[in-house]
GUPAKOL-330308 format. One record per residue (C-alpha): z negated, x negated, y negated; residue in three letters; residue number from 1. Coordinates in nm, 3 decimals. Layout:
SITE; Z; X; Y; ala; NUM
...
REM end
This chain:
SITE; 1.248; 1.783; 0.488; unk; 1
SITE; 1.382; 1.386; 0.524; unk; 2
SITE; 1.391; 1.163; 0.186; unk; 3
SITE; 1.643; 0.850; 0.218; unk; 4
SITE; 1.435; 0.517; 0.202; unk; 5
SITE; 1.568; 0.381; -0.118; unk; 6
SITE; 1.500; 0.219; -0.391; unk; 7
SITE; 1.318; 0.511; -0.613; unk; 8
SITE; 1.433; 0.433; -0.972; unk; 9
SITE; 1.840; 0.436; -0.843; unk; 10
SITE; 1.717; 0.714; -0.630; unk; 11
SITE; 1.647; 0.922; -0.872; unk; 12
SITE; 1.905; 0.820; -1.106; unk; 13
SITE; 2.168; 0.876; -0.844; unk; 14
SITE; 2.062; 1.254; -0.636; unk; 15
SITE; 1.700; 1.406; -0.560; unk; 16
SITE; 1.787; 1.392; -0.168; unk; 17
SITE; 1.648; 1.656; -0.007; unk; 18
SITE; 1.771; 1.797; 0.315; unk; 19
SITE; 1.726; 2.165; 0.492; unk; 20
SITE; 1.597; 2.208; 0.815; unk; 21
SITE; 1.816; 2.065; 1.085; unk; 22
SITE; 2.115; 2.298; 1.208; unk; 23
SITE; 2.226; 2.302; 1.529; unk; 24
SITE; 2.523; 2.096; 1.496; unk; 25
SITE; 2.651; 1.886; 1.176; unk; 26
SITE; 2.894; 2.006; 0.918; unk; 27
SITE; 3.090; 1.727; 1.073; unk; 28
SITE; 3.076; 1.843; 1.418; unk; 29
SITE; 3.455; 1.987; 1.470; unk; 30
SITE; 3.571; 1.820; 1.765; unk; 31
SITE; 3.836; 1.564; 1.612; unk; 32
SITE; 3.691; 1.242; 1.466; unk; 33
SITE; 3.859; 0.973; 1.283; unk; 34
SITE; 3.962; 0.644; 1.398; unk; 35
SITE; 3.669; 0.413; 1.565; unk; 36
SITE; 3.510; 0.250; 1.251; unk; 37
SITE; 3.225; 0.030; 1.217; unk; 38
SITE; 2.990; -0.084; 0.920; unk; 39
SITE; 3.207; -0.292; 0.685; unk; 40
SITE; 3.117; -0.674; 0.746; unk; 41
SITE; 3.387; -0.877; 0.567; unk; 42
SITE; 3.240; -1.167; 0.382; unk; 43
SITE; 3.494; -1.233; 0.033; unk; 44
SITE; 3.382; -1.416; -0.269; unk; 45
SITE; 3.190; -1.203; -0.523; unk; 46
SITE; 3.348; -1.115; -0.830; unk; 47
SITE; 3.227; -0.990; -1.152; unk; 48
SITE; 3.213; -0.592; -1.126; unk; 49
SITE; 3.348; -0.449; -1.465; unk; 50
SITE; 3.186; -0.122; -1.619; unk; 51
SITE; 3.460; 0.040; -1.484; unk; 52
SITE; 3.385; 0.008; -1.132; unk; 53
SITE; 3.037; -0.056; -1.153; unk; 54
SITE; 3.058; 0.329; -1.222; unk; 55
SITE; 3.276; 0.412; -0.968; unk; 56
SITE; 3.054; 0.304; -0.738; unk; 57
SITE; 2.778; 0.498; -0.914; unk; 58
SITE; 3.006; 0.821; -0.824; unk; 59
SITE; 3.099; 0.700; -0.507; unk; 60
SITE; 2.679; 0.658; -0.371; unk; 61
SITE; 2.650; 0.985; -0.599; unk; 62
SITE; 2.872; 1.141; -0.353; unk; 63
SITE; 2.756; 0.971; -0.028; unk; 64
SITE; 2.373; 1.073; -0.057; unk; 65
SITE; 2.520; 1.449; -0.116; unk; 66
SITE; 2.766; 1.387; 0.199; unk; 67
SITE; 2.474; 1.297; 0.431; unk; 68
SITE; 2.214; 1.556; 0.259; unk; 69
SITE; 2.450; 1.808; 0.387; unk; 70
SITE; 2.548; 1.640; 0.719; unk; 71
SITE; 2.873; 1.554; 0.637; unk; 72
SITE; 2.874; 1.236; 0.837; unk; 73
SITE; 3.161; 1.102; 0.965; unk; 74
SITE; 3.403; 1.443; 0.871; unk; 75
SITE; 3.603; 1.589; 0.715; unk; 76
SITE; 3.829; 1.321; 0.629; unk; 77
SITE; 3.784; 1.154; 0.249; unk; 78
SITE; 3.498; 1.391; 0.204; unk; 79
SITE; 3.217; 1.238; 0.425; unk; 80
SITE; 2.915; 1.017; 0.376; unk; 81
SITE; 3.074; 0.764; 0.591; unk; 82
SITE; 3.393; 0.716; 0.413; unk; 83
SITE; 3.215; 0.710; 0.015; unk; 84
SITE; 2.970; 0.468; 0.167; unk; 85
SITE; 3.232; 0.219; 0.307; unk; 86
SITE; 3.405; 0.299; -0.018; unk; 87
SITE; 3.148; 0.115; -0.220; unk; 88
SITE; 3.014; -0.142; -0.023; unk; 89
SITE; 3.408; -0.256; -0.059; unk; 90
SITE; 3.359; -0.349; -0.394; unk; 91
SITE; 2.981; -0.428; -0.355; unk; 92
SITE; 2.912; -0.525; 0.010; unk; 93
SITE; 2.546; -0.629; -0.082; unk; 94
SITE; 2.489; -0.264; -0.234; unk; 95
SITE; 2.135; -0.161; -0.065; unk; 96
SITE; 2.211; 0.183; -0.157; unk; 97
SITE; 2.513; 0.238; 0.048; unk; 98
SITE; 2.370; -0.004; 0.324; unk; 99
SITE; 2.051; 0.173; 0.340; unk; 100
SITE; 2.267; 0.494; 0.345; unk; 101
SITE; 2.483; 0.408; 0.655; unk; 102
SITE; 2.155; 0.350; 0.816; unk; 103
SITE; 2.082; 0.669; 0.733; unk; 104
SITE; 2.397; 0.868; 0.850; unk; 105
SITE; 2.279; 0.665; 1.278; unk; 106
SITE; 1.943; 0.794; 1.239; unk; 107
SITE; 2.066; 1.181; 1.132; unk; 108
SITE; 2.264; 1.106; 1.460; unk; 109
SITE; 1.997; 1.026; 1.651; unk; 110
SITE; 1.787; 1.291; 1.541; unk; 111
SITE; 2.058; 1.514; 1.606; unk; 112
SITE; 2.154; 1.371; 1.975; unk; 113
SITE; 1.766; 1.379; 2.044; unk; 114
SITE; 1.715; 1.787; 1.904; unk; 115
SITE; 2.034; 1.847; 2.136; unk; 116
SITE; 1.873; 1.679; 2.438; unk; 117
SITE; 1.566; 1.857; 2.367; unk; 118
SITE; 1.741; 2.241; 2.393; unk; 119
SITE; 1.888; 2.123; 2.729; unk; 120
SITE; 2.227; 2.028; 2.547; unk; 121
SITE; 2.291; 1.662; 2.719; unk; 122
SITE; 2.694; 1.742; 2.649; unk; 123
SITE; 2.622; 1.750; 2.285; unk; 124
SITE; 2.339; 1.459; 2.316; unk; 125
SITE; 2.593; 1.215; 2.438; unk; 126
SITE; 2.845; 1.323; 2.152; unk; 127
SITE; 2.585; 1.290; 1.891; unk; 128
SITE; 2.460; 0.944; 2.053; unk; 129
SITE; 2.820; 0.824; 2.077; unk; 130
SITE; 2.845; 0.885; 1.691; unk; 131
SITE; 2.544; 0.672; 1.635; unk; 132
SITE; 2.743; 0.390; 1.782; unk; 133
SITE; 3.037; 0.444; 1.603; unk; 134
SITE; 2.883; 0.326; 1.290; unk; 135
SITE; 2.646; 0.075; 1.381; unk; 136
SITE; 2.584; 0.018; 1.822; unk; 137
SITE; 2.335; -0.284; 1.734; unk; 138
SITE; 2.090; -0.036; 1.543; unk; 139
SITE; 1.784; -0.023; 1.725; unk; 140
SITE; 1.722; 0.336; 1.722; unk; 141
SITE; 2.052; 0.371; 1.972; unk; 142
SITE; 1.845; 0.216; 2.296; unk; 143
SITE; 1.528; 0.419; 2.231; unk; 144
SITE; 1.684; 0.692; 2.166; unk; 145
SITE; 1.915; 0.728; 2.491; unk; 146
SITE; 1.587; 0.612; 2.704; unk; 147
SITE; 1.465; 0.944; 2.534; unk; 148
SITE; 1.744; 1.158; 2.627; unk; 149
SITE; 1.772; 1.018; 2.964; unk; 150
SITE; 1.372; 1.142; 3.039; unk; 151
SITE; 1.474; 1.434; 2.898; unk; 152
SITE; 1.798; 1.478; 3.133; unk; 153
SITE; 1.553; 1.380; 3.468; unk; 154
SITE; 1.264; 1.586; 3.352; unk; 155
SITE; 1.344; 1.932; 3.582; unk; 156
SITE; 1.270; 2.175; 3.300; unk; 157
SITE; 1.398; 2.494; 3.280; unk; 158
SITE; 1.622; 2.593; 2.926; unk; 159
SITE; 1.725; 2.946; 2.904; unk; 160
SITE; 1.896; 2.980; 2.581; unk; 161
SITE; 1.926; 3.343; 2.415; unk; 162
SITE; 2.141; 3.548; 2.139; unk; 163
SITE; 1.973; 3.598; 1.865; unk; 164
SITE; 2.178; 3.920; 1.789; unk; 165
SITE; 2.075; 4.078; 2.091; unk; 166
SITE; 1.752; 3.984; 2.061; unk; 167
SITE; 1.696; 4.132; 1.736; unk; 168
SITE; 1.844; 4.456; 1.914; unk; 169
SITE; 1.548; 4.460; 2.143; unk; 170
SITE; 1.697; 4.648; 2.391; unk; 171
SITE; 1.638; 4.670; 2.736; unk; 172
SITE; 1.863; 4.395; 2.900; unk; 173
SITE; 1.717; 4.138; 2.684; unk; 174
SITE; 1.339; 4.260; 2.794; unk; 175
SITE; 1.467; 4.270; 3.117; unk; 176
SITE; 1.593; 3.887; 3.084; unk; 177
SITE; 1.241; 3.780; 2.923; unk; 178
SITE; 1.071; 3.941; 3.173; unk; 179
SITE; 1.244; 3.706; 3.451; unk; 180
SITE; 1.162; 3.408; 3.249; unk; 181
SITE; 0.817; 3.493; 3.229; unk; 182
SITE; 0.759; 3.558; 3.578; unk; 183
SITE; 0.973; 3.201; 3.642; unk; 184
SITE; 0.682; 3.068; 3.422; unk; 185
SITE; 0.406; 3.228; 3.641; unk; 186
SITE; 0.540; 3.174; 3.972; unk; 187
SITE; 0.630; 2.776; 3.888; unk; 188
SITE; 0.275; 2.775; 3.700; unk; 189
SITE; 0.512; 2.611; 3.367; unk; 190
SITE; 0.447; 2.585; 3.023; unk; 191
SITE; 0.704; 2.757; 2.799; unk; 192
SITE; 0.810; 2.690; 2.456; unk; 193
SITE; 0.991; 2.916; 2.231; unk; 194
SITE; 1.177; 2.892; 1.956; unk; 195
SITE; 1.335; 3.058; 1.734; unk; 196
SITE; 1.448; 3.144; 1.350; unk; 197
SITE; 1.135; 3.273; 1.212; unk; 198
SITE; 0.846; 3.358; 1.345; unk; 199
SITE; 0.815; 3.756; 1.366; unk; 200
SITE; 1.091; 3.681; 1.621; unk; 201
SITE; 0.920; 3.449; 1.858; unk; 202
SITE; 0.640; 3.627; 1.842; unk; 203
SITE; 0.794; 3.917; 1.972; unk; 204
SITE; 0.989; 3.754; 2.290; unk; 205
SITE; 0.633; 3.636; 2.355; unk; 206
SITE; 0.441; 3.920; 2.343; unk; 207
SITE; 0.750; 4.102; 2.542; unk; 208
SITE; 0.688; 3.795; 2.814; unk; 209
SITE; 0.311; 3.802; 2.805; unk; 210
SITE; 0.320; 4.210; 2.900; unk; 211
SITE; 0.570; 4.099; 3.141; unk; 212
SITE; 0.346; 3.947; 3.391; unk; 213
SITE; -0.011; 4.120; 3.371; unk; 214
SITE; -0.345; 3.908; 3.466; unk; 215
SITE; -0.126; 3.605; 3.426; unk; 216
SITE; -0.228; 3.365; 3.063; unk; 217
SITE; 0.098; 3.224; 3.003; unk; 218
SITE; 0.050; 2.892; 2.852; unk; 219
SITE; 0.301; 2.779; 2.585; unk; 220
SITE; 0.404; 2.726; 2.243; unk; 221
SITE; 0.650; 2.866; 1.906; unk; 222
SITE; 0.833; 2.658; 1.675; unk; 223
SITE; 1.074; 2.773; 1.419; unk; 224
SITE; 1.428; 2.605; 1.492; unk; 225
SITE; 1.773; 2.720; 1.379; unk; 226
SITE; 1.821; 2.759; 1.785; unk; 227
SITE; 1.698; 3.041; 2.001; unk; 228
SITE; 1.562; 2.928; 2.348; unk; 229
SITE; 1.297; 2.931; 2.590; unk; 230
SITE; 1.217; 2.659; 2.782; unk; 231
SITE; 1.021; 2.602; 3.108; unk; 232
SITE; 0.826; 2.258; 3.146; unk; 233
SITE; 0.742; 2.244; 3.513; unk; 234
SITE; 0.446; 2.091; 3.620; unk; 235
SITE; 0.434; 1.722; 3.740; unk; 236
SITE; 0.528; 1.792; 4.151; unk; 237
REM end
């Protein structure tokens, strides 16, 4: 669960943010992107903001802090966090709310390009990452962040990612397939980690593993992720 960092009183007169465990891509993730923007920067005179517009901006952060809560980021078009955000700091381009909220939209990026990186997905990583820098490439997360992803990209490990359909079927081919892994883990002496939807699940593909490979104490880990993978850390050569 992630909270936006914002002021609490327009917080919670605006949306109780509260966001679901990560999915494996964004809502916004369909391949097409809008034209290369950046965060507004224009510096005009401020003018008095009549009642009017003081609430449309009030609708407009309203809808940008649901946007993001629901990883709408940067699509669909007219219907993202991005775009509301923009939206309003166009007629207020001091508003902390919206500023604080395209920082918000990088870091969702980041976490996203880092979870990607961290099931062996460096394709989707780099698309993630390159997001980040659409809407802000001097935020300070970006360098750390691809450091991150390149350790992860060098570090040899093993990712072996599996359907959870067929492994809810528990059939033979899939204990077959676990069984490999786990012998991969014994003969290169590595330390797994699984994860999965829920835990009954991962449970299971490690006890089918651990009966896999008798007299051997597999050494490893479970956490409960949207994704369904096993992977290998190899030992420092």
């Amino acid at each position: 669960m992630r909270f936006l960092l914002l002021p609490g009183l327009l917080l919670a007169a605006l949306l109780p943010a509260c966001r679901s465990p990560a999915p494996e891509t964004p809502a916004d993730d369909t391949g097409g992107l809008p034209d290369m923007r950046t965060i507004p920067n224009e510096e005009h005179p401020v003018e008095a903001i009549s009642p009017d517009v003081r609430q449309l901006i009030a609708d407009l952060l309203y809808s940008g802090l649901q946007a993001l809560d629901e990883d709408r980021l940067l699509m669909p078009e007219h219907d993202n966090a991005y775009d509301f955000f923009r939206e309003a700091l166009q007629f207020e381009p001091d508003n902390e709310i919206a500023l604080e909220g395209m920082r918000g939209i990088v870091e969702r990026y980041l976490e996203l390009a880092l979870d990607s990186a961290n099931r062996g997905n460096f394709a989707g990583a780099d698309r993630m990452l390159g997001r980040a820098e659409i809407i802000d490439a001097a935020h300070p997360g970006i360098a750390e962040a691809r450091r991150a992803i390149a350790a992860e990209r060098n570090s040899g490990d093993l990712f072996y990612p599996l359907d959870e359909q067929v492994l809810r079927g528990r059939g033979d081919t899939i204990r077959a397939m676990l069984a490999e892994i786990a012998a991969e883990a014994r003969d290169r002496d590595a330390f797994f980690l699984i994860t999965a939807p829920d835990d009954e699940l991962a449970r299971w593909i490690y006890s089918v593993m651990r009966e896999s490979v008798p007299g051997y104490r597999l050494r490893g880990n479970i956490e409960i992720s949207g994704v369904t993978l096993i992977r290998l850390r190899l030992p420092d050569s």
